[in-house]
DOMIMAR-736794 format. One record per residue (C-alpha): x negated, y, z. Coordinates in steps of 0.02 Angstrom, whole numbers, plus 50000, padded with zeros to 5 digits. Example, Ala and Ser with C-alpha at 12.3 -4.5 7.8 and 13.67 -1.06 7.14 Angstrom:
BEGIN
493854977550390493164994750357
//
This chain:
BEGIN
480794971349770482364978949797484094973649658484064992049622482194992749576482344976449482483834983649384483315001549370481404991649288482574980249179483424995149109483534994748923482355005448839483245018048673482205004848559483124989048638484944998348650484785002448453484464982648398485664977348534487364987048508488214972648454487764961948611488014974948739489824977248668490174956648701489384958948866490614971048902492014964348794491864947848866491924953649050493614963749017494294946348914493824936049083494914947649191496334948349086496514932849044496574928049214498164933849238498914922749104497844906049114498404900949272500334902749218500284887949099499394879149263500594882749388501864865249404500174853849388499404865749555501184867649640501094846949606499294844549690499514857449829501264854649880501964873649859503634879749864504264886149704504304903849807502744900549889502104898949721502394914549655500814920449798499574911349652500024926349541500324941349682498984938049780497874941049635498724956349539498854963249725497164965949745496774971049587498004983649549497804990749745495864992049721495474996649536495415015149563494045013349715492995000649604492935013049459492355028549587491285014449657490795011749495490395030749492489385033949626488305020049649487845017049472489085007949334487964991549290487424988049481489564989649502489864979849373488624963749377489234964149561490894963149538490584950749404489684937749499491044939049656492324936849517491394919549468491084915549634493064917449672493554904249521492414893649597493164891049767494834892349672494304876549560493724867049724495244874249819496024858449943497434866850015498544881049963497954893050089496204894149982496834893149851497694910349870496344915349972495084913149801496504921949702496364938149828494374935949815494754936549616495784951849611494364962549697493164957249586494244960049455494514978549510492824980049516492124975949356493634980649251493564998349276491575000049276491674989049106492735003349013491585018649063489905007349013490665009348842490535029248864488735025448948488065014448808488895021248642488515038548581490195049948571490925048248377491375032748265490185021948357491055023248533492795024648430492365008148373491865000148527493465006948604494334997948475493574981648498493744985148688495634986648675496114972648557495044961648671496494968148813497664966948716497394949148647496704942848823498544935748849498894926548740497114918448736497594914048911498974905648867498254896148739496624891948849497614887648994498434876748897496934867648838496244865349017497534857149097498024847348954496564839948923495354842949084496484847049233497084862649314495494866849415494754871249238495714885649228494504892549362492904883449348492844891249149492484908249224490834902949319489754900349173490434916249082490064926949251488414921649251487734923049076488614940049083487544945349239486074939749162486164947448992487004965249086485134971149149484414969048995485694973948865486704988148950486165003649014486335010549208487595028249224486825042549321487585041449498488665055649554489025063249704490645058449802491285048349929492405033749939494265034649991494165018250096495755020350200496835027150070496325011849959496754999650121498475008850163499065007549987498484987549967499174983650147500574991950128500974982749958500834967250035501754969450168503124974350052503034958949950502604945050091504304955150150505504947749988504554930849978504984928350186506584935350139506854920350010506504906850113507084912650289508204927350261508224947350300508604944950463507174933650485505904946450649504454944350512505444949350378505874965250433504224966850515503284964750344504324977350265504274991250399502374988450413502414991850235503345005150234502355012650360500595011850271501275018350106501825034550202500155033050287499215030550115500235046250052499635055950222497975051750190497915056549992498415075050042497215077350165495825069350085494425081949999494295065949841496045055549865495805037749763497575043149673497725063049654499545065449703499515078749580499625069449435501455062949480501955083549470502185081849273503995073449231503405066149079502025056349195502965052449338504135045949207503105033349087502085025749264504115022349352504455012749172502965003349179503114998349359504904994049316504394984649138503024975749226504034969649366505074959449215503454953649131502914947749248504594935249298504454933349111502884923149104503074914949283504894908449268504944902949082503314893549101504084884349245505714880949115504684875548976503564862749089505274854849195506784854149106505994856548932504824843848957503214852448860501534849248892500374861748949499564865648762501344865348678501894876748819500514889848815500674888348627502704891948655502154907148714501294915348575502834922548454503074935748628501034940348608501204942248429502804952548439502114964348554500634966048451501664970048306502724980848395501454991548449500524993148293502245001748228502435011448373500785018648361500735022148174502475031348213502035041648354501655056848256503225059048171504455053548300503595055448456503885045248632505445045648695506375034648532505045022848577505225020648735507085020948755507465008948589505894996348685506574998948858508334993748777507734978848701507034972248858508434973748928509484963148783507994952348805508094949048968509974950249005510084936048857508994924948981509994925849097511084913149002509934898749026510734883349072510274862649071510894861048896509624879048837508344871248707506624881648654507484892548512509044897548593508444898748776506594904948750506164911648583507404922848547507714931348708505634931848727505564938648559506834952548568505984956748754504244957748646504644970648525505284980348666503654980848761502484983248613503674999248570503375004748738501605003648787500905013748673502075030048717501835026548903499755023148860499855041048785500955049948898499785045849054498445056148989499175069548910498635086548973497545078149094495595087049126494265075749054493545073849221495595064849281495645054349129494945038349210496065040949382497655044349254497365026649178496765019949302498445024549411499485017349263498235000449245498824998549436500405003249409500774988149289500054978549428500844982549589502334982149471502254965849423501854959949604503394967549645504524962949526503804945149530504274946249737506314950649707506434939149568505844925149680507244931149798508474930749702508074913649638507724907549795509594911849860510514904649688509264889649704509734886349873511474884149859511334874049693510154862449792511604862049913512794855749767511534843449680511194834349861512654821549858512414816849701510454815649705510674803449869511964793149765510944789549608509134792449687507744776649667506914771749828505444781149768506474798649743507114796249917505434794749970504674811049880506324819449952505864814550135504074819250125504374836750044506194840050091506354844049889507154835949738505524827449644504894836249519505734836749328507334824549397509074832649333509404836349511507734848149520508064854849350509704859449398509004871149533507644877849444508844883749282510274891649433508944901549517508084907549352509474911049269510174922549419508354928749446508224938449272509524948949317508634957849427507434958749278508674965349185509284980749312507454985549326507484987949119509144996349140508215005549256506995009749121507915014848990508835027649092507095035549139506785034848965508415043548897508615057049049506745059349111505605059648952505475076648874503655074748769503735078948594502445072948471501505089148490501205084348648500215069048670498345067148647497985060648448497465042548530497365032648671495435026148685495505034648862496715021648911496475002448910497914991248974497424975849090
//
């Protein structure tokens, strides 16, 4: 028997999708908390794998891009995928390659399949994410009941962070960092067992899949990035540096070729022709970009020169979840009155405060005046801002665009962050090279047998010694300026750019869920 037979038989019947509401919304809930969390519970991992697989600090920053690449490049061809071939088949599939990924991750013996399993996660992340959201709209009749499970949906997105944190924490404090990947198997498959009995299959519809404008874009987003981490570590004038970013260029302008000519683009070009649009996706590719730095850089600060476990780490990290949550519970109650733009200028000003006030970290920076308060302040900002941007990327779209609108801002956070994450690392990488310069005479002078022995093997100060801290805080501290510009950058889009009044904006945002 065919899987689509068995599937299509294993439907549930109106009987069994009445007593089972509540299940097929933590099927589906549960799926969308494994593939956001993923992007946070490796971060509290990250000096216990760069330990065991001997990366770079720059190199490192590939554990997060690789994935976020893939799954902000692919999400809008796994929803239509999701679309045409039937949303449950779409979604148990990407499901299972999604548990299959963390499981070569958590065996991983070498960096290079390691990021390898990360890239394998990301498509199976763009494939079930999207296909998870529009179940909601196949299983739950229009009205409070699909209201509701939008609601659950989105505070399951929105909380998937900081359970990250928290549960990468845990892992690695207690098991070790291959947890972090191995605790994703069991959920995949209970998820794509209970799926065929608990969750109804869409109708299929007609269409056709935009393969090689989904390839150009991904390519050519990698090509840009692989371009600023080569440039870290062996300059711009490095042949495969500037061959990385003109073979990036080169597919974007081939990806935006393709989109016009194509009878049903993945990304309808059209949909940057409204200001107000173009404007909210540039802020969150900007505002991403400094998450993003945010979460990779400070955890990397708060595990070296701080000292902190992973639990007490991930658990550092929780005043910046629950300020954004705050934030945008005020933000949305307030859209109404106000409208977006105060939002999203006052937010896009306070990450900049937030992040320009990092940029004073130094060796003698302790938890409250080097990480809470600058995290904090960069919190509020974002929670004032998604909502506003959330809103603004579906205004005056046609029902039939809503999914590719938030689905193009979904992969705009994304390809932001991947971004951003890239020119932070080369900026640190240039500041942390010439502190490592500095630190060398005095490392060799006061070194133990043992440190000179880590330093020959890896060409590297040893992990947490004053010397290695000393780099790490130089090229953070430097890095985060960038971050800064980018909000700068942000808040002028804001201010100049953003013309929507409150009139304008659709009365909520359940077409929109934030990965």
């Amino acid at each position: 028997m065919a899987i689509s037979d068995t599937l299509n038989k294993n439907s549930p019947s109106r009987s069994q999708k009445g007593r089972g509401k509540g299940i097929t919304l933590t099927v589906i809930a549960a799926t969308q908390l494994m593939v956001v969390l993923d992007a946070t519970i490796v971060n509290i991992a990250l000096p216990h794998i760069q330990d065991a697989l001997n990366f770079s600090t720059t190199d490192l920053s590939w554990v997060i891009n690789a994935y976020t690449l893939t799954f902000g490049g692919l999400l809008l061809l796994g929803g239509r995928a999701g679309d045409i071939l039937g949303r449950r088949r779409v979604f148990i599939f990407g499901t299972l390659l999604f548990g299959l990924a963390s499981l070569l991750g958590g065996f991983a013996q070498d960096s290079g399949l390691l990021l390898a399993a990360r890239a394998l996660q990301g498509i199976g992340g763009a494939i079930c994410s999207p296909t998870a959201f529009a179940l909601i709209a196949t299983n739950f009749e229009e009205g409070p009941e699909r209201n509701k499970a939008f609601g659950v949906f989105s505070a399951v997105a929105g909380s998937g962070a900081a359970i990250g944190l928290l549960a990468g924490g845990l892992l690695t404090e207690y098991l070790n960092w291959r947890w972090v990947f191995f605790v994703n198997v069991p959920i995949a498959i209970l998820i794509a067992v209970a799926a065929p009995r608990y969750i109804a299959e869409s109708e299929r519809t007609a269409g056709k899949f935009d393969l090689p404008g989904a390839l150009t874009s991904t390519l050519g987003l990698v090509g840009m990035v692989y371009g600023f981490i080569r440039a870290a570590s062996d300059g711009w004038s490095d042949p495969v540096t500037i061959g990385s970013f003109v073979a990036g260029v080169v597919l974007i302008a081939a990806f935006i070729v393709i989109e016009r000519r194509t009878a049903q683009p993945i990304t309808p070009l059209h949909l940057f022709a409204d200001r107000n649009r173009t404007g909210g996706l540039v802020m969150m590719l900007c505002i991403a970009a400094a998450m993003f730095g945010i979460f990779f850089y400070v955890v990397l600060f708060v595990q070296g020169p701080l000292g902190y476990s992973p639990l007490r780490a991930g658990v550092s990290f929780l005043p910046i979840s629950v300020a954004i949550i705050v934030a945008a519970q005020i933000a949305s109650g307030l859209q109404a009155k106000y409208g977006p733009k105060p939002f999203m200028a006052g937010g896009a000003l306070l990450v900049a405060v937030g992040l320009t006030w990092l940029t004073q970290m130094n060796k003698d920076s302790s938890y409250l005046d080097g990480v809470l308060g600058p995290t904090v302040v960069f919190g509020l900002g974002m929670g004032m801002i998604f909502v506003p941007v959330m809103l603004i990327s579906v205004a005056g779209v046609p029902g039939e665009e809503t999914g590719a609108a938030s689905g193009l801002l979904n992969s705009m956070q994304q390809i932001g962050g991947s971004l951003g994450l890239s020119i932070l690392t080369t900026v640190f990488a240039s500041y942390a090279k010439d502190e490592f310069a500095a630190q060398m005479p005095r490392f060799m002078q006061a070194a133990t047998p043992e440190q000179l022995a880590y330093f020959k093997e890896h060409q590297s100060f040893p992990p947490r010694t004053e010397a290695a801290n000393a780099v790490l805080i130089q090229g953070i501290s430097h890095g985060f300026i960038v971050g800064a510009a980018l909000a700068g950058v942000a808040f002028l889009v804001a201010l100049f750019a953003i013309k929507a009044k409150a009139s304008d904006l659709p009365t909520d945002a359940s077409g929109v869920a934030m990965h």
